[in-house]
ChimeraX commands (.cxc) that place a marker at each C-alpha (Angstrom):
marker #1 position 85.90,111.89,90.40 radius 0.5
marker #1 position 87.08,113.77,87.62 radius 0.5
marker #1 position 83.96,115.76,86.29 radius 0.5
marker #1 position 84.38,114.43,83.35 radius 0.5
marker #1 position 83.61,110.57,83.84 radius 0.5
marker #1 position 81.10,109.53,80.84 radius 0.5
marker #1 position 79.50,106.33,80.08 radius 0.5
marker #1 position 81.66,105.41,76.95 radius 0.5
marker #1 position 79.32,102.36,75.83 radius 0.5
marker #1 position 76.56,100.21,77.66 radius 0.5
marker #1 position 74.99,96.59,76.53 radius 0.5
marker #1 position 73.19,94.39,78.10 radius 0.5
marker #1 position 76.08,93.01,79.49 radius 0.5
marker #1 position 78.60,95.56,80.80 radius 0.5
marker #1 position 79.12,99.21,80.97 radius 0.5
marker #1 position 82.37,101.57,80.55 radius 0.5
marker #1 position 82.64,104.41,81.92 radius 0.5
marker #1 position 85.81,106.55,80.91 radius 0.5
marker #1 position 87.96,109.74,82.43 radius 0.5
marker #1 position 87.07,108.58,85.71 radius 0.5
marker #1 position 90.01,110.43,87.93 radius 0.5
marker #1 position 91.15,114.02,87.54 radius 0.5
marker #1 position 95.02,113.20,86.60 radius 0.5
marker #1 position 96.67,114.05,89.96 radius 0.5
marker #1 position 94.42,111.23,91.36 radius 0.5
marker #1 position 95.42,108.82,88.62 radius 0.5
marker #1 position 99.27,109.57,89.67 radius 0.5
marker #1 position 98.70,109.12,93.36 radius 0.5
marker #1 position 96.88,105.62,92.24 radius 0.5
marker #1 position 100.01,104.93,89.97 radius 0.5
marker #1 position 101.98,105.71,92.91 radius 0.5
marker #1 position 100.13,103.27,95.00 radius 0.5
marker #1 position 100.89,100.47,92.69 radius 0.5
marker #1 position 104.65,100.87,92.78 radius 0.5
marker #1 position 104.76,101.08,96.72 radius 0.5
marker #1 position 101.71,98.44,97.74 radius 0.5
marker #1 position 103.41,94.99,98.72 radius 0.5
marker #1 position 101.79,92.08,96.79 radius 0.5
marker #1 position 101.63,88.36,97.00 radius 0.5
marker #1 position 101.31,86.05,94.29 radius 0.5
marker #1 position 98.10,84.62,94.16 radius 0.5
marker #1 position 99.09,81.19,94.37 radius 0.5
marker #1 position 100.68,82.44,97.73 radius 0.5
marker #1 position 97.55,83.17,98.98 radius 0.5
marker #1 position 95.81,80.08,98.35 radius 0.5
marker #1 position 94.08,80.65,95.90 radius 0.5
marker #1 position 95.69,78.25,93.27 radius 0.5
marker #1 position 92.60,77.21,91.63 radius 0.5
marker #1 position 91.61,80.39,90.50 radius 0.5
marker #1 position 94.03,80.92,87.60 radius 0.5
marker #1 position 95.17,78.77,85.42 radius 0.5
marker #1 position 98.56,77.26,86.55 radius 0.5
marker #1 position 100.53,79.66,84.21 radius 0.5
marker #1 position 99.05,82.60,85.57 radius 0.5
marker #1 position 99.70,81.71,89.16 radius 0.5
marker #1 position 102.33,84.20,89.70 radius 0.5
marker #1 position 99.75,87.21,88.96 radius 0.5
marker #1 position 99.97,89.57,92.12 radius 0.5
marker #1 position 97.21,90.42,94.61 radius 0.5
marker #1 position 97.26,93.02,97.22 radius 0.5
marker #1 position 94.63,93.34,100.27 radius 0.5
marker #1 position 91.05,93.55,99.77 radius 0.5
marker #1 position 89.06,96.70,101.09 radius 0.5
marker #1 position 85.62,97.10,101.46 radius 0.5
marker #1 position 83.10,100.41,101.11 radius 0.5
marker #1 position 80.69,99.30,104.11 radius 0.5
marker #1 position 82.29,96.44,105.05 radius 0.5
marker #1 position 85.91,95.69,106.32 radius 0.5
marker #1 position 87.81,92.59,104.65 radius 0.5
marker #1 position 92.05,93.27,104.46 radius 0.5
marker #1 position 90.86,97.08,105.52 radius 0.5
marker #1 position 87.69,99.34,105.53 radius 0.5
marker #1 position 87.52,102.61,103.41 radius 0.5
marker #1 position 88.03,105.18,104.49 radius 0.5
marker #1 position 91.91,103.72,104.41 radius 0.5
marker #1 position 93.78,106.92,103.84 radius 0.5
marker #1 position 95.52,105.68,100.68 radius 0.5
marker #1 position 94.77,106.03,96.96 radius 0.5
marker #1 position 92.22,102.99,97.03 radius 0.5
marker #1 position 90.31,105.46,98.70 radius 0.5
marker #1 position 89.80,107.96,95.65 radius 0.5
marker #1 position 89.11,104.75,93.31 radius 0.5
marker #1 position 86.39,103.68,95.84 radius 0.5
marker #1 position 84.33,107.06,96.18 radius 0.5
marker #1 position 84.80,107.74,92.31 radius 0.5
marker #1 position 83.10,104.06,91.97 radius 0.5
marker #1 position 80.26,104.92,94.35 radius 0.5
marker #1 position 79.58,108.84,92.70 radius 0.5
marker #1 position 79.28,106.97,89.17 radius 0.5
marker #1 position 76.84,104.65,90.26 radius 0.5
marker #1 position 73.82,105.72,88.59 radius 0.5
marker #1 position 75.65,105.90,85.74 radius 0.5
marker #1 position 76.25,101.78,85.47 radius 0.5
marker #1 position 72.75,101.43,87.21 radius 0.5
marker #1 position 71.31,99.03,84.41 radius 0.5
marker #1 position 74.35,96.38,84.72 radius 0.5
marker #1 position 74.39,95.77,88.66 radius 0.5
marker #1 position 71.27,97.99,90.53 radius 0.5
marker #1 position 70.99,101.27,92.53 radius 0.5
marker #1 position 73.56,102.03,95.19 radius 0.5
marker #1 position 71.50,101.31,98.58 radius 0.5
marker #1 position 69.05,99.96,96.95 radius 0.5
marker #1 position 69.58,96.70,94.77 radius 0.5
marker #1 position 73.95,97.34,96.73 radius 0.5
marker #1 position 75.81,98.97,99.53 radius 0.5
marker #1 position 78.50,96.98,100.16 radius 0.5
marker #1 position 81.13,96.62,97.48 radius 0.5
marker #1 position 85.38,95.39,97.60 radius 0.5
marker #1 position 88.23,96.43,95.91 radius 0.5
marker #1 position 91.57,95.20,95.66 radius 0.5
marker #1 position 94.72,95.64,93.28 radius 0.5
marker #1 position 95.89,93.06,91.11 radius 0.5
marker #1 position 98.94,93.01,88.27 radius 0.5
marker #1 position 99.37,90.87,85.15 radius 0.5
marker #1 position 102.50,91.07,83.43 radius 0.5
marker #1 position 103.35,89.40,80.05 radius 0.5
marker #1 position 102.75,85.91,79.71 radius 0.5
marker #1 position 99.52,86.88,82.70 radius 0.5
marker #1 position 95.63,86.52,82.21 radius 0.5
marker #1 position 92.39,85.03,84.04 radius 0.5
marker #1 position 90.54,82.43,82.85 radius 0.5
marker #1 position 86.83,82.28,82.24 radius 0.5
marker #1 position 84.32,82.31,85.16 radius 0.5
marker #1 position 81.88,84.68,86.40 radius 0.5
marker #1 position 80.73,86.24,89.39 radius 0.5
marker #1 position 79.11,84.27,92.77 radius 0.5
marker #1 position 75.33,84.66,93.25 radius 0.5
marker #1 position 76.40,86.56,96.54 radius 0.5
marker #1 position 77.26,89.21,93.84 radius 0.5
marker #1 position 75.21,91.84,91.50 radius 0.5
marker #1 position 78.13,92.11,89.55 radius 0.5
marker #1 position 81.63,92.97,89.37 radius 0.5
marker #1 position 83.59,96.05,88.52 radius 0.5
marker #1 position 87.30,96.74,86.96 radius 0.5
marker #1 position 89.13,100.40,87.05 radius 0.5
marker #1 position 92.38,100.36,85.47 radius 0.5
marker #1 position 95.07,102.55,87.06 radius 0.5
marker #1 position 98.37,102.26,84.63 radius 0.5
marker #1 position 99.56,105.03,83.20 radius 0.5
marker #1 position 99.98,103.40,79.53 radius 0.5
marker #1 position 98.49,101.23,76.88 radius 0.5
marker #1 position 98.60,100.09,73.82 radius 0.5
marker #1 position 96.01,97.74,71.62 radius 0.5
marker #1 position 98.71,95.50,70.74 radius 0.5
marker #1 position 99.92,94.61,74.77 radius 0.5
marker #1 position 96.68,92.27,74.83 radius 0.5
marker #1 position 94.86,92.24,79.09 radius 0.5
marker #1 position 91.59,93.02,77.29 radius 0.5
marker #1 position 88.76,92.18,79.32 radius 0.5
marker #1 position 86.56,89.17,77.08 radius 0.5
marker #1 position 82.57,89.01,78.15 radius 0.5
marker #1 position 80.70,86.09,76.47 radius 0.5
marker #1 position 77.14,86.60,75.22 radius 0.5
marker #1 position 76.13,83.62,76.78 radius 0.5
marker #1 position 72.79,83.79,78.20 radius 0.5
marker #1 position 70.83,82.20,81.33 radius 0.5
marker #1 position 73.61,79.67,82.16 radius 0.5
marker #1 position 72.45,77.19,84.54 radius 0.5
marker #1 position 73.21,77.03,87.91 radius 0.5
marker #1 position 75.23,73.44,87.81 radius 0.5
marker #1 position 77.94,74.57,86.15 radius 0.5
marker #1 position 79.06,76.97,89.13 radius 0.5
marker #1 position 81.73,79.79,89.00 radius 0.5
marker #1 position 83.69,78.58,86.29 radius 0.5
marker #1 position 81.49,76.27,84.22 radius 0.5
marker #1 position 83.62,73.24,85.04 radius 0.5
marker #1 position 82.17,70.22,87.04 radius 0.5
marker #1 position 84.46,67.67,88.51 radius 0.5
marker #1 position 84.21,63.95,86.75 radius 0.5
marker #1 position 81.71,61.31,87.78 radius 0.5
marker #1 position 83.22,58.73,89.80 radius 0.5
marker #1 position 81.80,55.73,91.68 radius 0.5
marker #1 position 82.69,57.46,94.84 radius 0.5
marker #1 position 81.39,60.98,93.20 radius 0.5
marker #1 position 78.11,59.78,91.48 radius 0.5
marker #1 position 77.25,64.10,91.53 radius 0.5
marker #1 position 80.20,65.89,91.37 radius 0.5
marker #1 position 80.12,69.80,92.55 radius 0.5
marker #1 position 81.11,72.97,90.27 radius 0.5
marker #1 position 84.78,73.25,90.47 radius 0.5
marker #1 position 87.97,75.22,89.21 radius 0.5
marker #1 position 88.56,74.59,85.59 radius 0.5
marker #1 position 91.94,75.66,85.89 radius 0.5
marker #1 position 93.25,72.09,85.16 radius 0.5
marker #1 position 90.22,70.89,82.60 radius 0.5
marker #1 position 88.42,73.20,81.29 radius 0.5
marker #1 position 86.01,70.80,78.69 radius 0.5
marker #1 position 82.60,71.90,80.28 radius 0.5
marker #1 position 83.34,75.07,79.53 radius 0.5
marker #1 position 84.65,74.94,76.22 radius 0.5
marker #1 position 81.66,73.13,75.33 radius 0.5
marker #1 position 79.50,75.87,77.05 radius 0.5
marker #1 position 81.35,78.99,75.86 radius 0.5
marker #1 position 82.26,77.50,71.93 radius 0.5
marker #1 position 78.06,76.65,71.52 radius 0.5
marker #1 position 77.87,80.15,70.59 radius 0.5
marker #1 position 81.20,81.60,70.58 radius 0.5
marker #1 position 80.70,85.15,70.43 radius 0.5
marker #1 position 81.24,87.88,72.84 radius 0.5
marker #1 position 82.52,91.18,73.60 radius 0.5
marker #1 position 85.67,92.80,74.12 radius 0.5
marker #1 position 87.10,95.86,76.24 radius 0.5
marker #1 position 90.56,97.47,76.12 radius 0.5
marker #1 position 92.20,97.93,79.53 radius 0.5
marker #1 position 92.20,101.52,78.56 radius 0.5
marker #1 position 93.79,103.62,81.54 radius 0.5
marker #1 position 91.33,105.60,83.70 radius 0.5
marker #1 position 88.85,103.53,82.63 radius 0.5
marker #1 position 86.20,101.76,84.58 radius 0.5
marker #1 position 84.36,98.70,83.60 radius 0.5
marker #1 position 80.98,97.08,85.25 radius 0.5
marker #1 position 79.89,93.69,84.69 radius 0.5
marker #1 position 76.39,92.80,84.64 radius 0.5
marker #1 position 76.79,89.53,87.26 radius 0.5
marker #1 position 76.50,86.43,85.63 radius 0.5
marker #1 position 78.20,87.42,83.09 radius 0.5
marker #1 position 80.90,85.02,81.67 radius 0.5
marker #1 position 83.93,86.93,81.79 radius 0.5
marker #1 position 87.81,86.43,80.86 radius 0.5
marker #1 position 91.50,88.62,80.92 radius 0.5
marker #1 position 92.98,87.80,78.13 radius 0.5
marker #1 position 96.82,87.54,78.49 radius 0.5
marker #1 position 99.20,90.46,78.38 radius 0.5
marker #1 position 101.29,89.76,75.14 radius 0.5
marker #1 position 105.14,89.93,75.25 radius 0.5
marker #1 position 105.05,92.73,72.75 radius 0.5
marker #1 position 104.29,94.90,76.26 radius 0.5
marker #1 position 107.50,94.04,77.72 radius 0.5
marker #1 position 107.87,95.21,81.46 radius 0.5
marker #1 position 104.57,97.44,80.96 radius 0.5
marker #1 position 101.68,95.78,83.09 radius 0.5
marker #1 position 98.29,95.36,83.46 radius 0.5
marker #1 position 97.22,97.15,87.00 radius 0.5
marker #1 position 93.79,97.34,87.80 radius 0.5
marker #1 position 91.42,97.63,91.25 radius 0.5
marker #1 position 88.41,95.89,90.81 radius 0.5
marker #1 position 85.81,93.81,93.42 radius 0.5
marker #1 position 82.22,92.86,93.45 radius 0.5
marker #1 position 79.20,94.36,94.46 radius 0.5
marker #1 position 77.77,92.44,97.45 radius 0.5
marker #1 position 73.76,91.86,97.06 radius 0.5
marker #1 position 71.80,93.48,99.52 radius 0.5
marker #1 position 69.86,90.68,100.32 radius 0.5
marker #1 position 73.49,88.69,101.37 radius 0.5
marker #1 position 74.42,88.37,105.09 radius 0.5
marker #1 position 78.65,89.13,105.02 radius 0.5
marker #1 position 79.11,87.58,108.36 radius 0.5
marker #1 position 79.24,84.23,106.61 radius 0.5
marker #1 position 82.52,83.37,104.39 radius 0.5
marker #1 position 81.89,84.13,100.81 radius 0.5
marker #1 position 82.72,82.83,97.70 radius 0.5
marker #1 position 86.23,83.71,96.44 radius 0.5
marker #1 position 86.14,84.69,93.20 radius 0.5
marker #1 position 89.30,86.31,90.60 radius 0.5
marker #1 position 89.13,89.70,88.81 radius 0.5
marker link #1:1,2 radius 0.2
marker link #1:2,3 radius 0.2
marker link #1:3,4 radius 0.2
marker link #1:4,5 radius 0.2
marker link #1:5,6 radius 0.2
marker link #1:6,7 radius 0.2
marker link #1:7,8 radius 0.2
marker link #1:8,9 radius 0.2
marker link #1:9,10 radius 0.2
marker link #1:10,11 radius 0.2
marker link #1:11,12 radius 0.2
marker link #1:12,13 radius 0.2
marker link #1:13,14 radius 0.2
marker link #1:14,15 radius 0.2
marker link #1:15,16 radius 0.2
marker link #1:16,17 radius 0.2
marker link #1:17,18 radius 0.2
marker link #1:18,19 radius 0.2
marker link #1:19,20 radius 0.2
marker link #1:20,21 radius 0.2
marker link #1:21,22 radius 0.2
marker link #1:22,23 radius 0.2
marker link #1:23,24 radius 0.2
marker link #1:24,25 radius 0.2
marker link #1:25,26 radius 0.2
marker link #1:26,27 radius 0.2
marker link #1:27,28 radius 0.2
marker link #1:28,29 radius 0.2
marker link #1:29,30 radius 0.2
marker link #1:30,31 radius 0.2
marker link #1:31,32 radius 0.2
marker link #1:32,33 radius 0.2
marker link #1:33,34 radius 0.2
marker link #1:34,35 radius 0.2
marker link #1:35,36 radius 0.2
marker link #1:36,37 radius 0.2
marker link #1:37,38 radius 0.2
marker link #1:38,39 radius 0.2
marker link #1:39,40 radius 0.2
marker link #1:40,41 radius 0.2
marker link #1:41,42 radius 0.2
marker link #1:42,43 radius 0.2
marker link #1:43,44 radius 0.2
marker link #1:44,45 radius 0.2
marker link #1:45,46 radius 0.2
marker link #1:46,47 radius 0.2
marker link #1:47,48 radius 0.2
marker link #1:48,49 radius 0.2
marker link #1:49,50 radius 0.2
marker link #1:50,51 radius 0.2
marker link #1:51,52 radius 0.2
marker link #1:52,53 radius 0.2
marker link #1:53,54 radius 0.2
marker link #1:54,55 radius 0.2
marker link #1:55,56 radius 0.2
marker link #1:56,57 radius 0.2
marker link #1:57,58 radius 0.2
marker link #1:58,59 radius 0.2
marker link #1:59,60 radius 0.2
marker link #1:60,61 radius 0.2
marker link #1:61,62 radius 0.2
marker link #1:62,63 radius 0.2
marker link #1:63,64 radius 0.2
marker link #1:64,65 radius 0.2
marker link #1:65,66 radius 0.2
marker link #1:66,67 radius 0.2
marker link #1:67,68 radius 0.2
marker link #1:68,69 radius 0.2
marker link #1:69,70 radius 0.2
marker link #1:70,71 radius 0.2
marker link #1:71,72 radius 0.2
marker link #1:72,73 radius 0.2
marker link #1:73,74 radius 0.2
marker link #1:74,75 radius 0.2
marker link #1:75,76 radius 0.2
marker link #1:76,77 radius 0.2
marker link #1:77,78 radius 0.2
marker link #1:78,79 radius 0.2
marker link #1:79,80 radius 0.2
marker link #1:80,81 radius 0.2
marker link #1:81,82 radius 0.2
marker link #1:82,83 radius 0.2
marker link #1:83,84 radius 0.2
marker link #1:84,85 radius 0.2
marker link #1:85,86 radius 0.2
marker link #1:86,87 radius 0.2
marker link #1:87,88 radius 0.2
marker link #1:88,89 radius 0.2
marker link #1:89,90 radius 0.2
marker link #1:90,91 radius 0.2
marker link #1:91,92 radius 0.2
marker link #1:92,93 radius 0.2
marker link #1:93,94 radius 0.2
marker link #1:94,95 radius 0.2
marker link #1:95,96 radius 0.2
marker link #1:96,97 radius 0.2
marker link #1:97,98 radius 0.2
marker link #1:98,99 radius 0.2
marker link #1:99,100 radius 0.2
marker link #1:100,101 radius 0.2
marker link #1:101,102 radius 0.2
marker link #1:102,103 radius 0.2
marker link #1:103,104 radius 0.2
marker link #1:104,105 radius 0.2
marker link #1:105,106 radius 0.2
marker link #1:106,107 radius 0.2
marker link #1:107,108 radius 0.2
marker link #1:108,109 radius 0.2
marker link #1:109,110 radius 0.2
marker link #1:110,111 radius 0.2
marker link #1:111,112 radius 0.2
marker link #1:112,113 radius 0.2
marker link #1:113,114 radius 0.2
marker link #1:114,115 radius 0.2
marker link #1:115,116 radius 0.2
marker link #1:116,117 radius 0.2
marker link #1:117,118 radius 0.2
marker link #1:118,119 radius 0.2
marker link #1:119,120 radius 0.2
marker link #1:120,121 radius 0.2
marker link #1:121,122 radius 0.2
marker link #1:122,123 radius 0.2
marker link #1:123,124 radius 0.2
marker link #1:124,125 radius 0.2
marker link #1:125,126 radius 0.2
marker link #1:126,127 radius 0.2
marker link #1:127,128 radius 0.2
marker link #1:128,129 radius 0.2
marker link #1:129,130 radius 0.2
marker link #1:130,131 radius 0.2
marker link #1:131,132 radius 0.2
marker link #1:132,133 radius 0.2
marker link #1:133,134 radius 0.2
marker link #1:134,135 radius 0.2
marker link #1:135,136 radius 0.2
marker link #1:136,137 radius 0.2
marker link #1:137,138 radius 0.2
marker link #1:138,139 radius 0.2
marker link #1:139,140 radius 0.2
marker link #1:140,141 radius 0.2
marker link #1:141,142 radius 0.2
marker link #1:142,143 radius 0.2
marker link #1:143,144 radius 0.2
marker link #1:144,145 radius 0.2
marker link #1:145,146 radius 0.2
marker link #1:146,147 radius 0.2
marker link #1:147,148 radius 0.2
marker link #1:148,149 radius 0.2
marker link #1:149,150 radius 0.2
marker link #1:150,151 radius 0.2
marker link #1:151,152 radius 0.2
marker link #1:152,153 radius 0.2
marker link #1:153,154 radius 0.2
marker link #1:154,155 radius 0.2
marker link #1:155,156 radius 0.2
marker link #1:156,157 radius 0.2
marker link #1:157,158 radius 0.2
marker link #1:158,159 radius 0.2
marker link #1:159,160 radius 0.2
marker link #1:160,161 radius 0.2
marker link #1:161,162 radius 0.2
marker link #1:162,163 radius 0.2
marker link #1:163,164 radius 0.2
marker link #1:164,165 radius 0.2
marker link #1:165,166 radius 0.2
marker link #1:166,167 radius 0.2
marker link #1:167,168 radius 0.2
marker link #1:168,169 radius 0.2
marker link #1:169,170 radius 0.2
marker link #1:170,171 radius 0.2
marker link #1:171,172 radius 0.2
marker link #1:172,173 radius 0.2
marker link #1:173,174 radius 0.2
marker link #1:174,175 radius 0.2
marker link #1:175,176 radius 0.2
marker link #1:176,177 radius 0.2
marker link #1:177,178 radius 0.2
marker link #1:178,179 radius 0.2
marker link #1:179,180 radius 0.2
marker link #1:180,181 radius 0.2
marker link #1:181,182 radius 0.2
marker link #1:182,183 radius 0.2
marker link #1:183,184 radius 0.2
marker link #1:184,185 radius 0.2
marker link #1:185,186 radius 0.2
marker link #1:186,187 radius 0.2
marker link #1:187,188 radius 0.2
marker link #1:188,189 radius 0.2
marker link #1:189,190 radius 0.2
marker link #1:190,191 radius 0.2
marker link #1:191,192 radius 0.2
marker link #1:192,193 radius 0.2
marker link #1:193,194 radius 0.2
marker link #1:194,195 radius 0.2
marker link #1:195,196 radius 0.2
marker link #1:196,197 radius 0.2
marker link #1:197,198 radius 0.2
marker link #1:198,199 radius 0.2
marker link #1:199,200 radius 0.2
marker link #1:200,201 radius 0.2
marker link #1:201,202 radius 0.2
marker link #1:202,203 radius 0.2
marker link #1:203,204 radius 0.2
marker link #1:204,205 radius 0.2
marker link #1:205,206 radius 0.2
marker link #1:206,207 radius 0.2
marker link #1:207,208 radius 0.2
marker link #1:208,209 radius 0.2
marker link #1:209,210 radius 0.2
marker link #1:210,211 radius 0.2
marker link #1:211,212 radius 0.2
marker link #1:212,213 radius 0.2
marker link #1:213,214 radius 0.2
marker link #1:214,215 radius 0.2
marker link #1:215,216 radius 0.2
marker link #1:216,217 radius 0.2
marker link #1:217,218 radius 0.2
marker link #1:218,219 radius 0.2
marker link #1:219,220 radius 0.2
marker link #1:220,221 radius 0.2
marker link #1:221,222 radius 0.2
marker link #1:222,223 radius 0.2
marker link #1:223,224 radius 0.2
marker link #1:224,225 radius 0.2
marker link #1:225,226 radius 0.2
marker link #1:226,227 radius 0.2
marker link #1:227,228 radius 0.2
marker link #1:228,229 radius 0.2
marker link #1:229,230 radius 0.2
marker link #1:230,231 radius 0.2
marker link #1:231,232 radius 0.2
marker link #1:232,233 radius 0.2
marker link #1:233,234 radius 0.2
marker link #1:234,235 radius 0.2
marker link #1:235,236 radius 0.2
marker link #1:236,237 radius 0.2
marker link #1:237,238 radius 0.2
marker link #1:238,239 radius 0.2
marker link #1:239,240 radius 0.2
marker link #1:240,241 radius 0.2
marker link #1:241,242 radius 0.2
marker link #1:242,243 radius 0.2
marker link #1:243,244 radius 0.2
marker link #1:244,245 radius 0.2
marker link #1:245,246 radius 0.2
marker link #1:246,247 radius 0.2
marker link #1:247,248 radius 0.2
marker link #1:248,249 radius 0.2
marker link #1:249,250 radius 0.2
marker link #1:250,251 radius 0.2
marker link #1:251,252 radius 0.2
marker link #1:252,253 radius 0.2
marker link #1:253,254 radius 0.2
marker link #1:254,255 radius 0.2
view
């Protein structure tokens, strides 16, 4: 961590914590990006996660702090830095997801880019999860490239409408359909989110690190064309409840 990392703003919804990485670090994370080999996600089967015109966003291997997934920190790469700087700022973003070993121990990270044309659409995080985190590792930004990070002040959202607020249509062979993607319809939660329709924003500022309160709804808005070949890179994960058993699979969930 840099020394330096201060909690920038905190609601009852999120915290930001900013000047996270002394600036070597930040290069050797920059670094990382440019060398890692990623997939899109829709090559990794996750198609009904984004929204189909965001299916070409990249993923790279997920890494856990306590747990192994793609990997297990430490890894000996730049993830590693972003991982312990997460866990030494902890009881700074205490009020949106716990105390480390207490209410967390367990946590992922993995890198993801959005280029132009790129974003996530709404959801929030599993019940597995206390909530969510985002640090974002380019170099360069600017208010008009859009990738800002939307949080809905929607409130106690039932249980029925799943990850992303979407249920699948009652049929006579489907008299109670399940939560499901809403990557293809989204009216459920346009209903939801629009009853209200007011929210939050936060700039993917770089070396800047962002924690979700879970439950949260929670959106990427897409990276304008006015950014050109600049991208949106970011490591984020979720923080895995304490109470959760990881040998079972879990919910797969964007960031």
């Amino acid at each position: 961590m840099s020394g330096s990392a201060k909690v920038t703003t905190q609601t009852d919804f999120f915290t930001v914590v900013d000047d996270v990485l002394a600036p070597e670090i930040c290069d050797r994370v920059w670094n990382y990006f440019q060398s890692q080999p990623m997939s899109p996600v829709h090559a990794l089967g996750m198609q009904g996660h984004w929204l189909l015109e965001d299916s070409e966003a990249l993923r790279g291997p997920t890494f856990g702090w306590g747990h192994r997934w793609d990997g297990q920190y430490p890894t000996g790469a730049p993830v590693d830095d972003v991982m312990k700087a997460v866990v030494d700022c902890a009881g700074l973003f205490a009020a949106s997801v716990g105390r480390y070993k207490v209410d967390w121990k367990v946590f992922s990270a993995m890198p993801t880019i959005y280029q132009a044309g790129q974003g996530l659409v709404w959801h929030r995080d599993s019940e597995d999860n206390t909530g969510s985190w985002i640090y974002y590792a380019h170099p360069e930004s600017n208010i008009e490239w859009g990738g800002e990070l939307l949080l809905s002040h929607a409130r106690d959202v039932s249980r029925e409408y799943g990850v992303y607020f979407h249920r699948l249509r009652v049929t006579s062979d489907l008299p109670v359909p399940p939560p499901w993607q809403s990557h293809l319809d989204n009216e459920d939660a346009n209903r939801l989110l629009m009853e209200g329709g007011l929210g939050s924003y936060v700039a993917p500022k770089p070396n800047r690190l962002v924690v979700i309160k879970g439950g949260t709804p929670h959106a990427i808005a897409k990276v304008r064309s006015s950014a050109g070949r600049n991208i949106r890179a970011s490591f984020g994960g979720f923080f895995k409840k304490t109470t959760v058993r990881l040998d079972l699979p879990a919910t797969r969930v964007p960031l």
